[in-house]
C-alpha positions as CSV (number, residue, x, y, z in Angstrom):
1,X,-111.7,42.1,-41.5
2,X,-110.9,41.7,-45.2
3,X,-110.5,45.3,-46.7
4,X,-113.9,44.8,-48.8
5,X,-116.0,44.6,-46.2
6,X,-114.3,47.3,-43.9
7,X,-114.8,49.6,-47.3
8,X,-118.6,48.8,-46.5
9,X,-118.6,49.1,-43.3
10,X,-117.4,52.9,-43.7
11,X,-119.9,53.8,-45.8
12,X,-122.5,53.2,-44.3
13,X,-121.6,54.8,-40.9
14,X,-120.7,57.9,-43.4
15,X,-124.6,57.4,-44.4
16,X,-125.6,57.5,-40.8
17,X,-123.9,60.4,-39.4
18,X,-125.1,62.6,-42.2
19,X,-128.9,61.9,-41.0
20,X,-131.0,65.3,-39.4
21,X,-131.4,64.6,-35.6
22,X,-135.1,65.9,-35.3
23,X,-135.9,63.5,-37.9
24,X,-135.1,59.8,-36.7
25,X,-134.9,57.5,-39.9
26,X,-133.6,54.3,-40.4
27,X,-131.7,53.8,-43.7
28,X,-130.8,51.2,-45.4
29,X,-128.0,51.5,-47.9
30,X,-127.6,48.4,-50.6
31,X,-124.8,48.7,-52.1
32,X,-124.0,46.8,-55.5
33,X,-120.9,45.0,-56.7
34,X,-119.7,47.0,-59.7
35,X,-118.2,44.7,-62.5
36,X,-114.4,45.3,-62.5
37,X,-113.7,46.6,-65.9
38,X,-110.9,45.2,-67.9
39,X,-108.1,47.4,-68.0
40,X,-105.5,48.1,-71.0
41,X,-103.0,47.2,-69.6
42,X,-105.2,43.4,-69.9
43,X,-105.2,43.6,-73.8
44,X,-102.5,42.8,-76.3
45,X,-100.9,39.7,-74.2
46,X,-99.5,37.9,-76.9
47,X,-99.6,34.3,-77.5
48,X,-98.1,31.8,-80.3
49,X,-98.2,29.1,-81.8
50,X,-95.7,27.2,-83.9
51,X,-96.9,24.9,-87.0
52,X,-94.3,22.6,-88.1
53,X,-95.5,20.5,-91.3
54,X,-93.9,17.9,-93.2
55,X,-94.6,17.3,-97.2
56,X,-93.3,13.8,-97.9
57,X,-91.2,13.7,-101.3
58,X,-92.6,12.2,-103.4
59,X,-90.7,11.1,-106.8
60,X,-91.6,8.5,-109.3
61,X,-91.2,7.4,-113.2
62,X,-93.4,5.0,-114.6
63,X,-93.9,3.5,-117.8
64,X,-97.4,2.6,-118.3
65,X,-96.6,-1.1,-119.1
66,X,-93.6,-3.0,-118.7
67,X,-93.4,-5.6,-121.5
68,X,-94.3,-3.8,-124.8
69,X,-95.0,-6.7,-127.7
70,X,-94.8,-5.6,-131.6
71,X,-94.6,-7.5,-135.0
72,X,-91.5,-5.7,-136.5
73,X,-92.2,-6.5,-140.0
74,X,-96.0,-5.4,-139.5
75,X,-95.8,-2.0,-137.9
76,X,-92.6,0.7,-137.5
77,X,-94.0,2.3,-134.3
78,X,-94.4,1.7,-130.6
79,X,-95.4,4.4,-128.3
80,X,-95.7,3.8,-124.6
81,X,-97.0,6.4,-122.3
82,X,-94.7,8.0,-119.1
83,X,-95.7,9.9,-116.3
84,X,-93.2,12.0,-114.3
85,X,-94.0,13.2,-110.6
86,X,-91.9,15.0,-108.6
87,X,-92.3,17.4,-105.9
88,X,-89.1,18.8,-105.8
89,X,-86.4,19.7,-108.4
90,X,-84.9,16.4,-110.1
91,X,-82.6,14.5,-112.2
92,X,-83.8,12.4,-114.7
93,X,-81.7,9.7,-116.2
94,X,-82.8,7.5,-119.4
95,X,-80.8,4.5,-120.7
96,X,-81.2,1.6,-123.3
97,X,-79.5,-1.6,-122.8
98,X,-78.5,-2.4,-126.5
99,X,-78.7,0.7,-128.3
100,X,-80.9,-1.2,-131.0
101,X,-83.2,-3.9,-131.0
102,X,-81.1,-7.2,-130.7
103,X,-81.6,-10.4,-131.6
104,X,-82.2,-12.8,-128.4
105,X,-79.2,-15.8,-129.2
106,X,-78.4,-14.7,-133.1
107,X,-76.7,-11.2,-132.4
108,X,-73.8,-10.8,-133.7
109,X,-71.5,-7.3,-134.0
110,X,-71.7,-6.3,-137.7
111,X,-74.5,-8.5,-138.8
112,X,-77.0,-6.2,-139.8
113,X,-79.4,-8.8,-140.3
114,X,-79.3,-9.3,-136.0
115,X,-80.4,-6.2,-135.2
116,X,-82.5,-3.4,-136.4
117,X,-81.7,0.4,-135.2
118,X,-84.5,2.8,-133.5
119,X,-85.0,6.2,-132.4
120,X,-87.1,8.2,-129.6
121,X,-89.3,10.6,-129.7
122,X,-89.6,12.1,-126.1
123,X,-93.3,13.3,-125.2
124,X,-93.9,16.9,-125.0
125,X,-93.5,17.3,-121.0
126,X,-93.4,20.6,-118.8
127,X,-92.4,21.4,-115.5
128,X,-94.0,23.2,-113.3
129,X,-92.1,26.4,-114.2
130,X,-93.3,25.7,-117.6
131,X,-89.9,24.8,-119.1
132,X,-89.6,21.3,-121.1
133,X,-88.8,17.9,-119.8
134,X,-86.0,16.1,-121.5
135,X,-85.9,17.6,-125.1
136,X,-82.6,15.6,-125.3
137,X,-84.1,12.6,-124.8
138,X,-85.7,12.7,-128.6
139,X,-82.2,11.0,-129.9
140,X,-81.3,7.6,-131.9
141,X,-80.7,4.6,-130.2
142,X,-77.3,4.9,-129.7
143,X,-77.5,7.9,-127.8
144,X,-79.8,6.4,-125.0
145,X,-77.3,3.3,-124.9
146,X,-74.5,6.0,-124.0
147,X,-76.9,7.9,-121.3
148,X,-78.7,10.9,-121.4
149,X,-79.3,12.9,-118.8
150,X,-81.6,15.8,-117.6
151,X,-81.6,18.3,-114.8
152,X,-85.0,20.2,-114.0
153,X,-85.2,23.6,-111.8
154,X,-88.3,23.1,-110.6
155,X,-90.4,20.4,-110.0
156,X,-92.9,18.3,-112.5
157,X,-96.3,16.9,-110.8
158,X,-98.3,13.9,-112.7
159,X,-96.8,15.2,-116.6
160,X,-97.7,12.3,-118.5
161,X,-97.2,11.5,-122.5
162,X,-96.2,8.8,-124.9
163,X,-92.8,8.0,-125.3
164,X,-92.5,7.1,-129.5
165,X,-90.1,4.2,-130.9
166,X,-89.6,4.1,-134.5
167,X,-87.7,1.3,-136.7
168,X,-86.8,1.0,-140.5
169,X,-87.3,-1.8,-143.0
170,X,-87.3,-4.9,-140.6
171,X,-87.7,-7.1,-144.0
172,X,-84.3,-8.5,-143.4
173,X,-84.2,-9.6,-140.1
174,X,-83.2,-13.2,-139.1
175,X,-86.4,-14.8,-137.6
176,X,-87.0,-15.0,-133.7
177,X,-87.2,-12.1,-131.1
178,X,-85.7,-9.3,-130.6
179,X,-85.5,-6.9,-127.2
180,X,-84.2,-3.5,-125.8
181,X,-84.7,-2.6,-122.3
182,X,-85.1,1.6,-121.8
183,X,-84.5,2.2,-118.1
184,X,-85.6,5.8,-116.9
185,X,-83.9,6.7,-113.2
186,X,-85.8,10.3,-111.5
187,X,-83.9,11.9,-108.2
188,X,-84.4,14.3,-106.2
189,X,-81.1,17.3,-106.2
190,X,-80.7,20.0,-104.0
């Protein structure tokens, strides 16, 4: 017999023997399954669970147009708006092509009337550490056609501003178009 029922079985012979003789009764005992109670030993199993997550890099520079038109003899001014998004520290590279606006077929070295100087004026950017973006970047013409560079600590997410270009006196230009190319490279470092 399983050991349950022979624990039942026990009993109620135990039950029967205690009865009076004179007195001839016929008990019944029920007896009741009592709930086994969780023990302490049952608590504080442990279990885990490991989360691994990935956060795709994301790094970009834009420029919010990529063919900016002026009338040099009309206005002295271009801005044209930036936005800087990184999600991890970064290197940010800015170069001009010419160093000055050039004429397209007339240019020639020396001839003053083939090309017109500018400088930049680099928007007011933070990072997300709250240190500025690129203060060196403000600079002459020149200076972006020899390279300027700038290394961030921290990362920058959706900074955006307007990029300035001033010229002088473009009264003595030789007629026809003129073009610079600013080229602005963002990486991720370590």
């Amino acid at each position: 017999m399983p050991a349950k029922q022979s624990a039942v079985f026990a009993l109620m012979i135990a039950a029967l023997a205690c009865a009076p003789v004179r007195a001839q009764t016929n008990e019944q005992i029920e007896l009741q399954v009592v709930p086994q109670p969780y023990l302490e030993r049952d608590f504080g199993r442990e279990a885990a669970i490991t989360i691994r997550a990935v956060r795709p890099l994301e790094c970009s520079v834009v420029f919010n147009e990529a063919l900016a038109r002026v009338d040099l003899v009309a206005t002295s001014a271009r801005e044209v708006g930036v936005q800087l998004n990184c999600n991890t520290p970064f290197r940010l590279r800015a170069t001009a092509e010419n160093g000055a606006l050039r004429h397209i077929g007339q240019y020639r070295s020396g001839d003053a009337r083939s090309f017109l100087p500018y400088s930049v004026v680099w928007p007011s950017m933070v990072s997300n550490g709250g240190f500025r973006i690129a203060q060196n970047f403000s600079a002459d013409g020149r200076q972006w056609a020899q390279g300027l560079e700038f290394l961030s600590g921290t990362s920058v997410i959706n900074q955006t501003g307007a990029m300035r270009i001033t010229w002088g006196n473009a009264q003595d230009l030789l007629a026809g178009e003129y073009r610079e190319v600013f080229v602005l490279e963002m990486e991720p470092v370590d």
